[in-house]
C-alpha distance (Angstrom), angle and dihedral (degrees) to the residues before:
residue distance angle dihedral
X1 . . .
X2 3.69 . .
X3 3.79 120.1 .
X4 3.94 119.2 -102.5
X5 3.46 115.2 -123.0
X6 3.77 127.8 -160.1
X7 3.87 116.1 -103.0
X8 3.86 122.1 -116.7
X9 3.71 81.2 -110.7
X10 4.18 94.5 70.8
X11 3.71 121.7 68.9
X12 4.20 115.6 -97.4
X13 3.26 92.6 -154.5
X14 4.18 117.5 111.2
X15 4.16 97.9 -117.2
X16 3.91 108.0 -128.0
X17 3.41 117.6 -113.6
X18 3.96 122.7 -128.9
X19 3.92 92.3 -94.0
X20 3.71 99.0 44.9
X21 3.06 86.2 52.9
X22 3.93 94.7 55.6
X23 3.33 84.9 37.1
X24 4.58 85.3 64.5
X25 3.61 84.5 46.3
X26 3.93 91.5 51.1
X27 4.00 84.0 53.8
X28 3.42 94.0 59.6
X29 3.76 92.6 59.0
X30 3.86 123.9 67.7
X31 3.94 100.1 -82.1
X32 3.50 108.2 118.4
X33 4.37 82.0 -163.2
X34 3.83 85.4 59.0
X35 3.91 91.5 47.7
X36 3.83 87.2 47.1
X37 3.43 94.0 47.2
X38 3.67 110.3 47.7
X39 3.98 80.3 46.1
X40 3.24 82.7 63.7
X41 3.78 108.8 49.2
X42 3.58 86.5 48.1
X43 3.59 102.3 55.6
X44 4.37 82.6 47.7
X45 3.95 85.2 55.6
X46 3.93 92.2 55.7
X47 3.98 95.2 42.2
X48 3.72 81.9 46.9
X49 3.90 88.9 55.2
X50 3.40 93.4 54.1
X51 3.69 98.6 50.6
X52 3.71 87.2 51.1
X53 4.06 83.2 57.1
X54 3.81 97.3 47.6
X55 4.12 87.0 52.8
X56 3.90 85.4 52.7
X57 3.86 95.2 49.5
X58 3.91 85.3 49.5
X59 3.24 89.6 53.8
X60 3.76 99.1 49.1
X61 3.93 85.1 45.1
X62 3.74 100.0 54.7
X63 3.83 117.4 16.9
X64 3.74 116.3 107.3
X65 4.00 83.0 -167.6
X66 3.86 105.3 111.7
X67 3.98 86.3 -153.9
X68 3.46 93.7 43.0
X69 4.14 86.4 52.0
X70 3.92 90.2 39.7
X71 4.46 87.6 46.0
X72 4.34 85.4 49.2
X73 3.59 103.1 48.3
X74 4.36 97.2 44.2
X75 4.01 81.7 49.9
X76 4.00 87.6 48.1
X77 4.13 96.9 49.1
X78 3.86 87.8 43.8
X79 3.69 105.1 42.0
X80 3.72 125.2 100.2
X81 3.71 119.5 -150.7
X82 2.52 104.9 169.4
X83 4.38 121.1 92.5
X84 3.60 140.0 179.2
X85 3.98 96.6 -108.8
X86 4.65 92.1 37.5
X87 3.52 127.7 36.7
X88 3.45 131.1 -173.6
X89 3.73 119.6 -137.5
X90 3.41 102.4 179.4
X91 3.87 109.3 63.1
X92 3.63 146.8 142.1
X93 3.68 122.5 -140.2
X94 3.29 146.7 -113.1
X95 3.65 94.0 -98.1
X96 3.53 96.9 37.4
X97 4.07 85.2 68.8
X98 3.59 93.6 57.8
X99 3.51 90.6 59.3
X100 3.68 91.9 46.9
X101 3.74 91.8 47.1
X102 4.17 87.1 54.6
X103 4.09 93.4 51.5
X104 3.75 88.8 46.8
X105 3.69 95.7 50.6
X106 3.83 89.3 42.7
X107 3.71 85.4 51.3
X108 3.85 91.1 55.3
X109 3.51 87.4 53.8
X110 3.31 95.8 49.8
X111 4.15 94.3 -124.5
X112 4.13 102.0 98.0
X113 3.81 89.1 155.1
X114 3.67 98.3 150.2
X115 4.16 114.9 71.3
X116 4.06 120.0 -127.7
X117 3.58 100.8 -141.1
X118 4.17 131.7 172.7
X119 3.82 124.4 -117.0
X120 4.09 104.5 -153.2
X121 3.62 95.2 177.9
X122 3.74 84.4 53.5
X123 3.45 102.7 24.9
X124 3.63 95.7 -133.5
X125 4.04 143.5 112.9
X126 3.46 119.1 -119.2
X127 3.71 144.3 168.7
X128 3.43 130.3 -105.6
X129 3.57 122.0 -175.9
X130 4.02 120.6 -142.3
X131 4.57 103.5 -107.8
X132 3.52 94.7 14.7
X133 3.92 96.1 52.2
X134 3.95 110.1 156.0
X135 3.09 103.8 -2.2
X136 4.24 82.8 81.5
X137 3.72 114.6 39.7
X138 4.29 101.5 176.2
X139 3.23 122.5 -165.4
X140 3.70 137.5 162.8
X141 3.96 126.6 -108.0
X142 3.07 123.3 -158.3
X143 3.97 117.5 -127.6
X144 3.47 101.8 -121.0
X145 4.19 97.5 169.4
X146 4.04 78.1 62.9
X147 3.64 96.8 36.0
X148 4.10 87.9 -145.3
X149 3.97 133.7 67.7
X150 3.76 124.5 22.5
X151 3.70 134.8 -125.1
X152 3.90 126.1 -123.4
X153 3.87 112.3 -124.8
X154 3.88 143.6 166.9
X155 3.60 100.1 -124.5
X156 3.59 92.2 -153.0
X157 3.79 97.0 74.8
X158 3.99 95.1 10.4
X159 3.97 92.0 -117.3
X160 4.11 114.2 160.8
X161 3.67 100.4 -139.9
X162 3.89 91.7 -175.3
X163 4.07 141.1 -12.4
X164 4.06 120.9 -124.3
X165 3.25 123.6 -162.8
X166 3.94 115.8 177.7
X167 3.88 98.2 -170.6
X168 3.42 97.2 43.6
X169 3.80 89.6 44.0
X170 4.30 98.2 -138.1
X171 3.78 133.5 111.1
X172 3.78 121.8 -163.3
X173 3.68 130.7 -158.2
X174 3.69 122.1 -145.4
X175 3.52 113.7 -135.1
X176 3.66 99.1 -170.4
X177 3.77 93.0 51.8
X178 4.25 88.8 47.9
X179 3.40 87.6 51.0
X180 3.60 93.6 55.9
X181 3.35 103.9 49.8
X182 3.70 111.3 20.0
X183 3.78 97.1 42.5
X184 3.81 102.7 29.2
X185 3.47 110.2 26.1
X186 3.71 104.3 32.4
X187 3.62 88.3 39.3
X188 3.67 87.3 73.0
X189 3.84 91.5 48.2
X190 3.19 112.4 31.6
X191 4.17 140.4 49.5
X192 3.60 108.7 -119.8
X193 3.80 104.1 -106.7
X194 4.17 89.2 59.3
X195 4.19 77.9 49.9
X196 4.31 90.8 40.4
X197 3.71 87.3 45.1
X198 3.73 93.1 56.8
X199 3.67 96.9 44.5
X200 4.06 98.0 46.4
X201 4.28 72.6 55.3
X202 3.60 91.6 56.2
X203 4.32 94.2 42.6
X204 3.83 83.6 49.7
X205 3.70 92.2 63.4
X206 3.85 96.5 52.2
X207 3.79 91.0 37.5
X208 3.66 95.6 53.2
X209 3.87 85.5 52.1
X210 3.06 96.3 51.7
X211 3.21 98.7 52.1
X212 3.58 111.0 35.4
X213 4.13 90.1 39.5
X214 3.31 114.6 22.9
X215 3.90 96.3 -112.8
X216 3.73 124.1 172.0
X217 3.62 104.7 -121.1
X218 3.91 129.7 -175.0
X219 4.30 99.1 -158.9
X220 4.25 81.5 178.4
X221 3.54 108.2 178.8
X222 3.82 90.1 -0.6
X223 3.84 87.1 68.9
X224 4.28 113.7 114.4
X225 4.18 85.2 -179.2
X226 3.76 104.9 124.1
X227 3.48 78.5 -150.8
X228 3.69 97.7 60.7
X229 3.73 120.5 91.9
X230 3.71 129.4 -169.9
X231 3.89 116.1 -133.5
X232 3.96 101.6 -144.0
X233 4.24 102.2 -132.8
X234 4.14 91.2 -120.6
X235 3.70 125.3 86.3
X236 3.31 100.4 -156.5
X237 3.79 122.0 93.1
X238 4.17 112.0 -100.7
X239 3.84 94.4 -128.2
X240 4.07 96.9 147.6
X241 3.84 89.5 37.6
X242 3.67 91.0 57.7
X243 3.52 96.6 38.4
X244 3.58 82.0 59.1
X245 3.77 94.6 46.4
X246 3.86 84.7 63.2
X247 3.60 95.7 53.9
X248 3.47 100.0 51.8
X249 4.19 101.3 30.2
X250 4.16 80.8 56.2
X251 4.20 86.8 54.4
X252 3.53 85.8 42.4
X253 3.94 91.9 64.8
X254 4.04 86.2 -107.2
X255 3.66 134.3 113.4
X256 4.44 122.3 -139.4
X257 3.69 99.6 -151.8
X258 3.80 139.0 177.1
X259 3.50 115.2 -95.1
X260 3.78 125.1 -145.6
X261 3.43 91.7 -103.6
X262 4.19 103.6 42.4
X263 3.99 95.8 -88.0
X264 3.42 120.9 138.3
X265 3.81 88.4 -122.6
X266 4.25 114.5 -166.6
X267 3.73 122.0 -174.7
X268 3.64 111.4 -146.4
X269 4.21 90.8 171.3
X270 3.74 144.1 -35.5
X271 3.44 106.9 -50.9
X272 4.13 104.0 10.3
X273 3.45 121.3 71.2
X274 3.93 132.8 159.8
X275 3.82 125.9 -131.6
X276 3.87 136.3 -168.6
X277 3.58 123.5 -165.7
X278 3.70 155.5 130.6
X279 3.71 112.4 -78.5
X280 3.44 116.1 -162.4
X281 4.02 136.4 -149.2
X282 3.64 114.9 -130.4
X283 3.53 97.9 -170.4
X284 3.97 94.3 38.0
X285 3.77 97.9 27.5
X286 3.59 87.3 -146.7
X287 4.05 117.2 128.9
X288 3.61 136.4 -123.5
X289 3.73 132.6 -159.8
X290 3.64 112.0 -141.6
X291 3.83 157.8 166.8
X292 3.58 131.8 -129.4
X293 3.44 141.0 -179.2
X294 4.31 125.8 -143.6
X295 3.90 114.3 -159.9
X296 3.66 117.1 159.7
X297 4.09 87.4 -150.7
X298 3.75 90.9 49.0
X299 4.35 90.8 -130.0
X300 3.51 109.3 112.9
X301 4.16 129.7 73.1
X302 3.25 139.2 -170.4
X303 3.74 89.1 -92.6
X304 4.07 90.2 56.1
X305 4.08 85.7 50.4
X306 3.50 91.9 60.0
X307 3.65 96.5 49.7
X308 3.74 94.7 43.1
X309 3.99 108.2 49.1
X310 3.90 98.2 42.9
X311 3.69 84.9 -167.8
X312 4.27 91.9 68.7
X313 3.38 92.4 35.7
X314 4.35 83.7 64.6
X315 3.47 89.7 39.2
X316 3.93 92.8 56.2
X317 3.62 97.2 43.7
X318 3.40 92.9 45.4
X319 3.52 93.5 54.2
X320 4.09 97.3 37.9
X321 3.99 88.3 136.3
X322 3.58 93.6 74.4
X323 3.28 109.4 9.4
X324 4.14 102.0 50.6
X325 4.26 107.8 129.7
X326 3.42 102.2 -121.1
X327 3.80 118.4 -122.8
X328 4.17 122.7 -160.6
X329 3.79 109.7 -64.8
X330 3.65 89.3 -157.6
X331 3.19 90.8 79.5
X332 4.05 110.4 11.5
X333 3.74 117.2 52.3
X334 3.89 125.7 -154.0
């Protein structure tokens, strides 16, 4: 049975009992012995702390619980060590636990592709993922505006690839920030299974979430769903942008044609087919211009059109103004 551990919610701190608490007041006086010992009660309450801590770690080290892991690592990014009569000097941060936390439950499921490795010269962990090696170093930052949950991000260009947030229990991709460096810049440095490999990494995150927690994840354009559709972040109508997508689908040996319910419906091949059209809210009545992807085995996303039919990726990114999936502005701005 896996230990309990007290949520980031509850206090850390050891609660005085009735006599130490005298025992502060006695301080305060003349005594020298009541100086001495509420000196020494408090210096037992941080040594205390930090054996608490080192149970914690050994708990996010061994369990094969996922609750147990999940319990450990929102005690870890809350929990202060540090006090006013023991400090610490060797720790890791807050954000270097959420990486932890991610190789462990990779671990668990027996897919711990991405390498935890330690920065010296900047004192930090980092990822590093197997093909595309340093040309991503990911880390986690914390979201200080919100004061809780941390964003994913290649520190090299500063990209948030996707938001956590354990108390709320959601993850968020960014589709703007994917799109920038998994299907332009690594595009042009990479083949596209290093690329494929890195982004089945980044579905197994949020699917392992999902399903082991319960978490509220947005995949965006990561999403193979047939049911999924991917609300483009401009309200106006793409006329021009389709009008282009005609042109260049018809040089392209394909044909954009009406569909029977006003999409903008383009075969790509038996089975998979791409659709644009205005989705409407029947409970806001408010519209929606959108994207969506038809695969009769339910494996490839938006993401995997773009990198397969180079003439739609130049038509999207080309057209980003209007045409730009939309991720949570909650929590991504711009």
């Amino acid at each position: 049975m896996s230990k309990k551990y007290l949520r980031p919610t509850e206090t850390f701190y050891p609660q005085k009992t009735k006599k130490a608490q005298d025992k502060s007041v006695y301080a305060g006086s003349l005594s020298t012995t009541g100086r001495l010992m509420s000196y020494n009660d408090q210096l037992k309450e941080s040594l205390e702390r930090g054996i608490y801590f080192t149970q914690v770690i050994d708990e996010l080290i061994h369990t094969t619980d996922k609750e147990a892991l999940l319990d450990a690592i929102m005690t870890l990014t809350d929990y202060r060590l540090d006090t006013a009569y023991l400090v610490f000097p060797q720790q890791y941060s807050r954000a270097d636990y959420y990486l932890i936390f991610l190789n462990r439950l990779l671990q668990l499921h027996e897919n711990e592709q991405v390498i935890l490795q330690s920065s010296d010269h900047r004192n930090e962990l980092y990822h590093e993922f197997p093909g595309i090696d340093m040309e991503g170093y990911f880390i986690f930052k914390i979201d200080d505006n919100m004061r809780e949950g941390a964003y994913y991000i290649d520190k090299n260009t500063g990209l948030k690839l996707f938001y956590i947030n354990f108390k709320r229990q959601l993850i968020r991709f960014n589709s703007q920030a994917l799109t920038k460096l998994l299907v332009v810049d690594y595009s042009e440095k990479f083949d596209y299974k290093t690329v494929k490999r890195f982004e089945q990494y980044l579905v197994a995150i949020g699917r392992y979430f999902k399903e082991d927690y319960g978490f509220d994840v947005d995949f965006n354009l990561l999403d193979v769903s047939n049911s999924a559709v991917y609300p483009i972040a401009s309200t106006e109508e793409p006329r021009n942008a389709l009008d282009k997508l005609f042109i260049i689908s018809a040089q392209a040996g394909h044909m954009l044609l009406n569909g029977e319910q006003g999409q903008a419906l383009l075969e790509l091949k038996k089975d998979l087919s791409l659709a644009l059209f205005e989705k409407k809210d029947p409970d806001t009545l408010s519209s929606q211009w959108v994207l969506q992807v038809h695969d009769a085995e339910h494996k490839i996303s938006w993401f995997d059109i773009l990198y397969r039919y180079e003439f739609i990726r130049d038509w999207y990114l080309n057209n980003l103004d209007s045409l730009a999936i939309r991720s949570d502005e909650r929590f991504f701005k711009g």
